[in-house]
C-alpha positions in Angstrom: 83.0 3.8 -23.8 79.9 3.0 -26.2 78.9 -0.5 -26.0 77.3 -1.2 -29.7 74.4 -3.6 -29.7 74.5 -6.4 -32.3 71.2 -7.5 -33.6 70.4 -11.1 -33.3 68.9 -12.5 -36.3 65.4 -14.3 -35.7 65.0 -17.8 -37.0 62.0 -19.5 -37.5 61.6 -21.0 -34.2 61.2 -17.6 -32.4 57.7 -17.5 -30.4 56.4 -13.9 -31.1 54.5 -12.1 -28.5 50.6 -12.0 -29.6 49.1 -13.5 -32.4 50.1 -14.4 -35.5 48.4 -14.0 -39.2 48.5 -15.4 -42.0 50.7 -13.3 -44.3 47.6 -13.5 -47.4 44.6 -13.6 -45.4 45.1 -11.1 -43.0 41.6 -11.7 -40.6 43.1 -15.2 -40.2 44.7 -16.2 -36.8 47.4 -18.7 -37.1 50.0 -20.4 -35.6 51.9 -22.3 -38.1 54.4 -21.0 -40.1 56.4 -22.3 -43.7 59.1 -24.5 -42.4 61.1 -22.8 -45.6 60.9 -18.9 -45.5 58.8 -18.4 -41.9 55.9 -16.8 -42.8 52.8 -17.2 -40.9 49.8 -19.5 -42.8 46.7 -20.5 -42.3 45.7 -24.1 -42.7 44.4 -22.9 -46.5 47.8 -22.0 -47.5 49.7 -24.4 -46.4 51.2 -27.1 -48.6 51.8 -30.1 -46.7 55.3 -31.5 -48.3 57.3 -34.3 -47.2 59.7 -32.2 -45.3 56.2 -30.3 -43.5 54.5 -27.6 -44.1 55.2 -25.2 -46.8 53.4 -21.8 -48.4 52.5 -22.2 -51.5 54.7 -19.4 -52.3 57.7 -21.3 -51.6 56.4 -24.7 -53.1 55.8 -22.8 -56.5 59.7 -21.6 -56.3 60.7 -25.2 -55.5 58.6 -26.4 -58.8 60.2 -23.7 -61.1 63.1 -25.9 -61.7 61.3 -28.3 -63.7 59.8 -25.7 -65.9 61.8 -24.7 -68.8 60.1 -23.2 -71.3 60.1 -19.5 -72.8 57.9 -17.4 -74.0 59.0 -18.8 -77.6 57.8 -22.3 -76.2 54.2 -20.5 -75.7 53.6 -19.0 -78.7 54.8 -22.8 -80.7 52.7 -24.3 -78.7 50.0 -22.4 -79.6 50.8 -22.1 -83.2 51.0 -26.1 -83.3 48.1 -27.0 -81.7 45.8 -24.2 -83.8 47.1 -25.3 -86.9 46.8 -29.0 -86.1 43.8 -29.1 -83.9 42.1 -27.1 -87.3 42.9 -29.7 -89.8 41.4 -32.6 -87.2 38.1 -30.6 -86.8 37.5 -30.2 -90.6 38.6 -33.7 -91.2 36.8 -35.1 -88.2 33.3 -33.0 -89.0 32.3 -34.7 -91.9 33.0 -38.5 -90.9 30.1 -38.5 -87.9 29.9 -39.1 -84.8 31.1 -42.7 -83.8 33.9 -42.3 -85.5 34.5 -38.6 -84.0 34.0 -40.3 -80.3 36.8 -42.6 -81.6 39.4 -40.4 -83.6 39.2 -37.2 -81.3 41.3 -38.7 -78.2 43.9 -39.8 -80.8 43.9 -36.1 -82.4 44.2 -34.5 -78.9 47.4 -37.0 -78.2 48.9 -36.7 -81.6 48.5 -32.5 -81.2 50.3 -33.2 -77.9 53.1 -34.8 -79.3 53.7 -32.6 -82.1 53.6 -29.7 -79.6 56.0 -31.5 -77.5 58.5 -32.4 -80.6 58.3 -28.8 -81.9 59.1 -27.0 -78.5 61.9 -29.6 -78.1 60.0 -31.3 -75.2 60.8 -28.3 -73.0 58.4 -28.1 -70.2 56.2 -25.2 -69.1 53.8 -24.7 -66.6 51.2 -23.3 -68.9 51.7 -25.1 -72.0 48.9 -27.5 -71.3 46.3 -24.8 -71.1 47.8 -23.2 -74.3 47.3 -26.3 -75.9 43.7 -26.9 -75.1 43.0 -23.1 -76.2 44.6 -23.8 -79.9 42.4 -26.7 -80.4 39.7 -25.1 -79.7 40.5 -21.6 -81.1 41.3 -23.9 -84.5 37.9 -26.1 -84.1 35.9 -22.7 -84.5 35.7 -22.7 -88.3 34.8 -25.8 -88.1 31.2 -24.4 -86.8 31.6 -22.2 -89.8 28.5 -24.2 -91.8 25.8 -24.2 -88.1 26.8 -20.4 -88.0 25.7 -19.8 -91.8 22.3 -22.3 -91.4 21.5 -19.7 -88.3 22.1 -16.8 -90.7 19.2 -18.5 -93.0 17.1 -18.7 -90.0 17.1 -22.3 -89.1 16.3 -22.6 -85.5 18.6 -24.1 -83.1 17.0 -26.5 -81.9 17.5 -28.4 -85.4 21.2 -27.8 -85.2 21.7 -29.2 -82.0 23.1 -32.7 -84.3 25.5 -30.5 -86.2 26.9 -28.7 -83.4 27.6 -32.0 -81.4 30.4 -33.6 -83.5 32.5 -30.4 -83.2 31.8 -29.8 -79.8 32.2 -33.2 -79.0 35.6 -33.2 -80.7 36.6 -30.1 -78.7 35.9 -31.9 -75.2 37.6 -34.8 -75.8 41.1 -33.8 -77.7 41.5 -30.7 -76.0 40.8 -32.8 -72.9 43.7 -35.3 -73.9 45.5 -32.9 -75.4 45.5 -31.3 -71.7 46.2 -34.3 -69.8 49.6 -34.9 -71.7 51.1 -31.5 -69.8 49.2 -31.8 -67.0 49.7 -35.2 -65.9 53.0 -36.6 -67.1 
């Protein structure tokens, strides 16, 4: 008679013979593993969670349940916040500065807001970023007059005033803008 041998499946808990490395830094000795999937991390990869630790692998799975946004979502977002984050650069530019310092937060959380109503505040993990990179992508013509007074040869130390109310607009809306994904 043949006896068959059944495998025995290893769980988590199994001490291994030798030493252990980290699964995405390979020169890395290690001896803790995700409590979640098993694999072996080192103390950069771990994600300390309330249940231990974690890779960051299995963290980001865990966090794709409160992102709901498709590529659709993206490309809105984008759209929005270009178009939007334009009009608020050419209608910030020629007030000045103090009132730029002023009126740019509010653009950046008024973008965010429209971006959020338009993609029918569906969440993404990139929408943030995208954002940021319409208001500033749309506050580029808004340089449009510095870019010609270069052309004429006007140095640039002499533009350095005229270049600081668009750039300061950038920062700080695109900042806010930012925050609104990021950090709510």
């Amino acid at each position: 008679m043949t006896e068959s041998v059944q495998e025995v499946p290893r769980s988590v808990d199994v001490v291994e013979d030798g030493p252990l490395y980290c699964t995405v830094h390979p020169d890395v000795e290690t001896s803790l593993r995700c409590n979640k999937c098993g694999r072996p991390m080192c103390t950069k990869c771990a994600v300390r969670t309330p249940v231990g630790y974690r890779c960051k692998e299995c963290v980001r799975g865990q966090q794709d349940v409160f992102y709901s946004a498709t590529q659709r979502d993206y490309v809105i977002a984008g759209a929005v916040s270009f178009g939007l984050g334009l009009v608020a650069a050419y209608l910030l530019s020629g007030l000045g500065l103090l009132f730029t310092i002023f009126l740019a937060p509010m653009a950046g959380s008024v973008i965010a807001q429209a971006v959020r109503w338009f993609t029918g505040r569906r969440r993404g993990r990139y929408t943030g970023q995208i954002v940021a990179g319409g208001i500033v992508v749309g506050a580029l013509p808004a340089l449009w007059p510095v870019v010609q007074l270069l052309a004429l040869g006007v140095p640039l130390g002499g533009l350095t005033f005229l270049l600081l109310n668009p750039v300061l607009f950038v920062a700080l809306s695109a900042g806010v803008a930012y925050s609104w994904f990021r950090y709510r």
